[in-house]
C-alpha positions in Angstrom: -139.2 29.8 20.0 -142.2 30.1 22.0 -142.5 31.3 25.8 -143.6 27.8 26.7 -140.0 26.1 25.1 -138.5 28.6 26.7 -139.3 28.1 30.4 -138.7 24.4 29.9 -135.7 25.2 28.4 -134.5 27.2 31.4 -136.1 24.2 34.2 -133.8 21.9 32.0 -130.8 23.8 32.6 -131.4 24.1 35.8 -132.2 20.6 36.3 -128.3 19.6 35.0 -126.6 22.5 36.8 -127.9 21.4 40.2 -127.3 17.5 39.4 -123.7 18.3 38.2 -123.2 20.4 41.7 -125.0 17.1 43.8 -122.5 14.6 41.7 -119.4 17.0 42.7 -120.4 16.8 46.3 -120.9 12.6 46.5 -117.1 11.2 47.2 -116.4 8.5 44.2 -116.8 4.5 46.4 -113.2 3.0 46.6 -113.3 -0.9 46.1 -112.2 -2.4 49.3 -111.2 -6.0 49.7 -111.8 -8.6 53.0 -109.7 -10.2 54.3 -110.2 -13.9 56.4 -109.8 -14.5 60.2 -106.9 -16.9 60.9 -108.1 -20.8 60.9 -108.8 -22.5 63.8 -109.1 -26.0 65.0 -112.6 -26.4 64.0 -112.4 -25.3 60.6 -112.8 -27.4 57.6 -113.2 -27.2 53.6 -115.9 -28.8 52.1 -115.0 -30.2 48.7 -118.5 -30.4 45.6 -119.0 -28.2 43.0 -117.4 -25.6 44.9 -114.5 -25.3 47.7 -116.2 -23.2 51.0 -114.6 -22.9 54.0 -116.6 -24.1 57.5 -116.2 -22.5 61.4 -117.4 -26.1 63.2 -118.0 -24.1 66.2 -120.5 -21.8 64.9 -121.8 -23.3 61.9 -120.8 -20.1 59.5 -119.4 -20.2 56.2 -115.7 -18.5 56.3 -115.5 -18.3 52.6 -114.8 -19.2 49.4 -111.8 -21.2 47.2 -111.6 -21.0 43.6 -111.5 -24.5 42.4 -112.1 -26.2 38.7 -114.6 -28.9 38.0 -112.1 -31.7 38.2 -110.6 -30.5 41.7 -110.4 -33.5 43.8 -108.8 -32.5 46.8 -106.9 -29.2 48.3 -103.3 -29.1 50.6 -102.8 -26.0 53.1 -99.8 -24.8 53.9 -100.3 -22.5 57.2 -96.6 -21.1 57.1 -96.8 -19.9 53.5 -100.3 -18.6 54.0 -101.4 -20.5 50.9 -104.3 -23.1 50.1 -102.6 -25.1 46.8 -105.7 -26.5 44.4 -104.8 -28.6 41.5 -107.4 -28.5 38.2 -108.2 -29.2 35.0 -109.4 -26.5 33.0 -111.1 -26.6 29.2 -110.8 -23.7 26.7 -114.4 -24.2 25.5 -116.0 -24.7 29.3 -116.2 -28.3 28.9 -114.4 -29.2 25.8 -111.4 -28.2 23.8 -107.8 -27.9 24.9 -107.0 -28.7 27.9 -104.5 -26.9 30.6 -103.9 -28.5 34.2 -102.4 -25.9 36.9 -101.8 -25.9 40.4 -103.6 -22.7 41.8 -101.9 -20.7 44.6 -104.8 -18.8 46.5 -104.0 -16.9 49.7 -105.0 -17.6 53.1 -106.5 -14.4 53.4 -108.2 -12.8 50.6 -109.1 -16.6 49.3 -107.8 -14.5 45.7 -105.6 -16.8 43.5 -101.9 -15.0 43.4 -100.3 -18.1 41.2 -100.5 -21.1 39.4 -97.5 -23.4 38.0 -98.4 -25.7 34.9 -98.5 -29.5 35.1 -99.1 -32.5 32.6 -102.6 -32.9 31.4 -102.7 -36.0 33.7 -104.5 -34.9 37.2 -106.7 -37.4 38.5 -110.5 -36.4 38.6 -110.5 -39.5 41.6 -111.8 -36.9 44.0 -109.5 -38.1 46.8 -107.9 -36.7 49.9 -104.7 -38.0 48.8 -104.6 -36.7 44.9 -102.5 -33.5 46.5 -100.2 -33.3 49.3 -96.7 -31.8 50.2 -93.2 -33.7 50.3 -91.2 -32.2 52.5 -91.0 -28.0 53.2 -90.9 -27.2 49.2 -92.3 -29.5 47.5 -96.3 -31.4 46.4 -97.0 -34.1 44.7 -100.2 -34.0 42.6 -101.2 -37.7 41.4 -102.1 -38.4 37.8 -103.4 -41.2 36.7 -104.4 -41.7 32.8 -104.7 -44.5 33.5 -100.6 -45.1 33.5 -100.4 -43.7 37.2 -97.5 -41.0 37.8 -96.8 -38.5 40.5 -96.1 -34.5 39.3 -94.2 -32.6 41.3 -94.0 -29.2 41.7 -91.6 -26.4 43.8 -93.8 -24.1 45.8 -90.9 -21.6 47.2 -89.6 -21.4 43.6 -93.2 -22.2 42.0 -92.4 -24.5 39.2 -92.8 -27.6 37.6 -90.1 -29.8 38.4 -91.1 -33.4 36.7 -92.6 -36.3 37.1 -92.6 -39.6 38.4 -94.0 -42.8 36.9 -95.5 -44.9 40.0 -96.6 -48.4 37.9 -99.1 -50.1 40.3 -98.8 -47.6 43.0 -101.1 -44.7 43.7 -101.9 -41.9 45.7 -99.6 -39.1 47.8 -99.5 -39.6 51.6 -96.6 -37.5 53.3 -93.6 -38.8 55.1 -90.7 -37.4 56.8 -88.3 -35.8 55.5 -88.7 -35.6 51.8 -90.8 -38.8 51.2 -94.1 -39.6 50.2 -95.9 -42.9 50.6 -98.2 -45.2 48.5 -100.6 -48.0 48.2 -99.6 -51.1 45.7 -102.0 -53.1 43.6 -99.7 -56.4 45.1 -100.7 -55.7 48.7 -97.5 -53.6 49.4 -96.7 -50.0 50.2 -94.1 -47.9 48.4 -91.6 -45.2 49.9 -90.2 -42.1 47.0 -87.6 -39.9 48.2 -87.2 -36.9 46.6 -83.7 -34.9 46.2 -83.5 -31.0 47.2 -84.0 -30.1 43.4 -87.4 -32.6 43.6 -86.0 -35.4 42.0 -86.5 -38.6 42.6 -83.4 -40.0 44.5 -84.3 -43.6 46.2 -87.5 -45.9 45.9 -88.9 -48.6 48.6 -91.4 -51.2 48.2 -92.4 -53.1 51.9 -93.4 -56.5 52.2 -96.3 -57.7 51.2 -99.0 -57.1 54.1 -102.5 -57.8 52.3 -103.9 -59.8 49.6 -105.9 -57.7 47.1 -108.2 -60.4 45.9 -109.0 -61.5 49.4 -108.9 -59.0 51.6 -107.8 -55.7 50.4 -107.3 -51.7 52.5 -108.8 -48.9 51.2 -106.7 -47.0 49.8 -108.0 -44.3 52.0 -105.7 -43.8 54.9 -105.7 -41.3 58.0 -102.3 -40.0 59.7 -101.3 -40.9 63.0 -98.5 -38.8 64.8 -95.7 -41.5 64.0 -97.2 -43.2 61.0 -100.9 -43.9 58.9 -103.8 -45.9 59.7 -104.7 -48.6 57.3 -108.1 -50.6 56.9 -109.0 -53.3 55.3 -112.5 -54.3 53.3 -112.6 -57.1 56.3 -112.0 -54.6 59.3 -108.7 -55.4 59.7 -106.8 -52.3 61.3 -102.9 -51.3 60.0 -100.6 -49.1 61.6 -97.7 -47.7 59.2 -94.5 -46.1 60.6 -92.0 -45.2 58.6 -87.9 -44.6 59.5 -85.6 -45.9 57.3 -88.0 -48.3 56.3 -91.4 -49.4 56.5 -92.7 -51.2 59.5 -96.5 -52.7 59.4 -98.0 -53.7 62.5 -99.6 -56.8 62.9 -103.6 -56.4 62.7 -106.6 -56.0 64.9 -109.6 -56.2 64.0 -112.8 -53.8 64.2 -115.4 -56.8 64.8 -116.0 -59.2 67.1 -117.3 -62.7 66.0 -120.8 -61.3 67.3 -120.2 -58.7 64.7 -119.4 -60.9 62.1 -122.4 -63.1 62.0 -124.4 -60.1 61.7 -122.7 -59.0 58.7 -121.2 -55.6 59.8 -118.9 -53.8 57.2 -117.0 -51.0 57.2 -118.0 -49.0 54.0 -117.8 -45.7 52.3 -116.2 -42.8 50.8 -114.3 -41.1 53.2 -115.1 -44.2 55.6 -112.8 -44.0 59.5 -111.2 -40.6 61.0 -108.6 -40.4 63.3 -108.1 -37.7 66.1 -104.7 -38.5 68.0 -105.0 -36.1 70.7 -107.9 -37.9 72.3 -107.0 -41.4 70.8 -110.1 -42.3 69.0 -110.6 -44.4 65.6 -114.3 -43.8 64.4 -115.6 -45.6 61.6 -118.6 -46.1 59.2 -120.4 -49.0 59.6 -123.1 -50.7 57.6 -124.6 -54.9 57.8 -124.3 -55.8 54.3 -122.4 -58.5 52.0 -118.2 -59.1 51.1 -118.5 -56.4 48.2 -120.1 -53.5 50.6 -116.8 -51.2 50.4 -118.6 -48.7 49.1 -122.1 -49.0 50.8 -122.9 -45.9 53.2 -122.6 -46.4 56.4 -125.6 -46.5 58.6 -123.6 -46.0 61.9 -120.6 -45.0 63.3 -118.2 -46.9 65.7 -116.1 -44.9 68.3 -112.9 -46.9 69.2 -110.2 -46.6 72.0 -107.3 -46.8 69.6 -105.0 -47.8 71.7 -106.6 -50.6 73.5 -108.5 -51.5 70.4 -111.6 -51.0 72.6 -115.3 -50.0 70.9 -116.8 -47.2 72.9 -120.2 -45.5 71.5 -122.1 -46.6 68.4 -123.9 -44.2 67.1 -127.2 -44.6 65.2 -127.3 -42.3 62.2 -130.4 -40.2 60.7 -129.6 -41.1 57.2 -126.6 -43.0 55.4 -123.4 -41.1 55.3 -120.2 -42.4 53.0 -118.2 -39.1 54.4 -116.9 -38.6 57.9 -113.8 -36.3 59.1 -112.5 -35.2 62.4 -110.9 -31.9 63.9 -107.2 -32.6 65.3 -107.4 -30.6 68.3 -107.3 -31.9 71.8 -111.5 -31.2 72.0 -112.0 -32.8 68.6 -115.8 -32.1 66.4 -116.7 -35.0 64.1 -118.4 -33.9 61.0 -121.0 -36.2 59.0 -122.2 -35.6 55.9 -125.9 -36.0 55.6 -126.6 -36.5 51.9 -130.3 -36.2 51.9 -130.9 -33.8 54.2 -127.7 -32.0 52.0 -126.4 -30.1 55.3 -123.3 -31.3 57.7 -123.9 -32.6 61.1 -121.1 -31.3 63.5 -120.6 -33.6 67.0 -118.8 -33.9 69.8 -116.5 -36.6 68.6 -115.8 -38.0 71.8 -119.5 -38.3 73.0 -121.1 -38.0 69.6 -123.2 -35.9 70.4 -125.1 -33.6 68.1 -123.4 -29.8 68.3 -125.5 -28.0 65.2 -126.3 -28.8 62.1 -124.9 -27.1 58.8 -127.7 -26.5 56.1 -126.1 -24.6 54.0 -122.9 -27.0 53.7 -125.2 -29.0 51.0 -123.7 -32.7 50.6 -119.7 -32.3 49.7 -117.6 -35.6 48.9 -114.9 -34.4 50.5 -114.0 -33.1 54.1 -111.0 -31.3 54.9 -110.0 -30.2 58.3 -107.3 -27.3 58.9 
């Protein structure tokens, strides 16, 4: 060995020895986890590709839900701390066999801590109404394939418990007690009441109240304190209550004959909002022909519930087909602005612009806490 190996024999040695004494003297990193603030009034989920989590107030992203590709729609449940999201999910990504679960994922840590399998029937209708509870124990989760059904499933015991064929009926919209509600193909609604082992235990149709080929609701309706609020492709407004059966109110209507001859429509996706603290019905608004349902709206119409009164119309930047209001007694309207792909947040009362959301992109779906 020569002199020269040598000394850079002895600088290597050195070298490790003092590395191994640095690495003793760093402390090892210990994985931490954050937790969420608690929801407030002015948050809200928005529902694409992704499930993220919106402060209205300051226009920051709260975080993140776990969701599957075929996640239409999310319940919360505040007192369990839990955010419930059905999906479908393939063993090859987007092929192969296919599992449908209803995720449990905490209010806090957005981590999943659950999941309960269902039938391989969820509906990919990407709908408000394609999850919601029944009762304190229970949600339905509607399938549709394309027989339509209702699952059921016990979140305090977390289990499947069956399900329920629903011919001609779709859709799960809460009632009291443990009831659920739906919209009927023959222009009626229908009334399932569950047991307290989830099983179905009586079954009510109501009277017929619209004509589908004429002059049919959406099948998008918005909660009221003692009822929901249905509209139909022709403006007219519906107010459901339900006791031991169902009562339908007699109609109003959105438009005026003025209205009317200059072919306004109510169209959309997620197309009127409803905030009962200050009273007000808003609604998207477009002029366009009979079969305009689905047409964005280019405005939206602030109404006086109650006295069935129009107060602002508001001129928007761009079409919108999604809308949603906060349910606090200072209520924030949120637009979606589809080409602009950020979320406009307003005072709803006013409608005045508040911020603007760029990073919200352009969801399908608004939820609000």
């Amino acid at each position: 060995m020569t002199a020269e190996c040598s000394v850079a024999n002895i600088f290597c040695a050195l070298f490790i020895v003092l590395a191994g004494q640095a690495m003793a003297e760093i402390e090892p990193e210990e994985m931490g986890s954050m937790t969420m603030a608690v929801p407030q009034p002015h948050w809200l989920i928005t529902i694409s590709d992704s499930a993220s989590i919106w402060d209205g107030d300051t226009g920051e992203m709260q975080g993140k839900v776990n969701i599957s590709d075929y996640t239409s729609g999310v319940a919360i449940d505040r007192e369990r701390g839990l955010i419930y999201a059905p999906g479908s999910y393939y063993s090859r990504g987007t092929y192969g066999e296919r599992t449908d679960v209803l995720v449990f994922t905490d209010l806090e840590t957005l981590a999943p801590v659950a999941e309960v399998v269902v039938p391989t029937k969820l509906a990919a209708v990407f709908h408000r109404a394609v999850i919601n509870p029944v009762g304190d124990d229970f949600i339905g989760l509607y399938n549709m394939t394309p027989a339509m059904s209702v699952s059921i499933v016990d979140v305090e015991k977390q289990l499947f418990v069956g399900e329920i064929s629903t011919a001609g009926c779709a859709l799960v919209y809460p009632a009291p007690g443990r009831r659920f509600m739906q919209i009927c193909g023959d222009g009626t609604l229908q009334l399932i009441t569950l047991g307290r082992d989830g099983r179905e235990t009586a079954r009510l149709r109501s009277e017929v109240f619209f004509d589908p080929e004429t002059d049919p609701v959406f099948d998008y309706a918005v909660p009221k304190d003692d009822g929901w609020i249905l509209i139909s492709f022709a403006g007219l407004v519906y107010e459901v209550s339900i006791d031991d059966e169902i009562t339908i109110s007699e109609p109003w209507s959105l438009l005026t004959e003025e209205d009317e001859e200059e072919s306004w429509r109510i169209g959309g996706h997620e197309v009127f909002a409803y905030n009962s603290a200050q009273d007000v019905l808003l609604t998207l608004m477009h002029q366009g022909d009979e079969y305009g349902h689905e047409d964005p709206g280019t405005s939206i119409w602030a109404y006086d519930y109650s006295n069935q009164r129009r107060g602002y119309q508001l001129e928007l930047t761009e079409p919108t087909a999604t809308i949603a209001v906060s349910a606090d007694e200072a209520p924030l309207l949120y637009v979606v602005a589809p080409e602009a792909e950020s979320l406009e947040v307003r005072n709803a009362v006013t409608g005045r612009l508040l911020r603007t959301i760029k990073e919200a992109g352009s969801p399908y779906l608004l939820q609000r806490f």
